[in-house]
C-alpha positions, 0 to 999 in steps of 0.5 A, spaced: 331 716 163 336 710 164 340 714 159 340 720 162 342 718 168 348 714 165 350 720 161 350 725 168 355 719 171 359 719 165 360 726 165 361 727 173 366 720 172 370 722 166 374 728 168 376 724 175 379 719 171 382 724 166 386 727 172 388 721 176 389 715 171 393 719 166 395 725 169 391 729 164 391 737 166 383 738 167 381 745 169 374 743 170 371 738 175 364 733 173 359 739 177 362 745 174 361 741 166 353 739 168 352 747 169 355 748 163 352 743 159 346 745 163 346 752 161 348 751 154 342 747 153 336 752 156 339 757 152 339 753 146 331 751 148 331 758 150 333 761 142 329 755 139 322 758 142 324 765 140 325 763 133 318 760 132 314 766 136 318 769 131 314 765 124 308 765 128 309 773 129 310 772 122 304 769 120 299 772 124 301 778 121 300 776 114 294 772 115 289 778 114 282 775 112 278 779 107 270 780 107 266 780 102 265 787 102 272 789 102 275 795 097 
């Protein structure tokens, strides 16, 4: 998307700018915090997936269906 594309630039640009127009002491360049921002975002979708398998786990095992002829 048009935003995602201007959030990946920003984030390569800024650090470069940081450094050379106001002297600031950055340790991390614009590829290095797409990885890390990369790998924070997968393992936060990793985390959400596994805490809903977890409530359907929940459910299925409660959810036990009673016959007609069941003592």
């Amino acid at each position: 998307t048009l935003w995602g594309a201007i959030y990946i630039s920003a984030v390569c640009v800024l650090p470069m700018l940081l450094i050379q127009q106001f002297n600031v002491p950055f340790y991390f360049g614009g590829t290095s915090l797409l990885i890390v921002v990369g790998v924070a975002m997968d393992f936060m979708g990793q985390i959400e997936s596994y805490l809903i398998s977890r409530q359907y786990e929940g459910l299925m095992a409660k959810g036990r269906v009673k016959g007609r002829h069941s003592f």
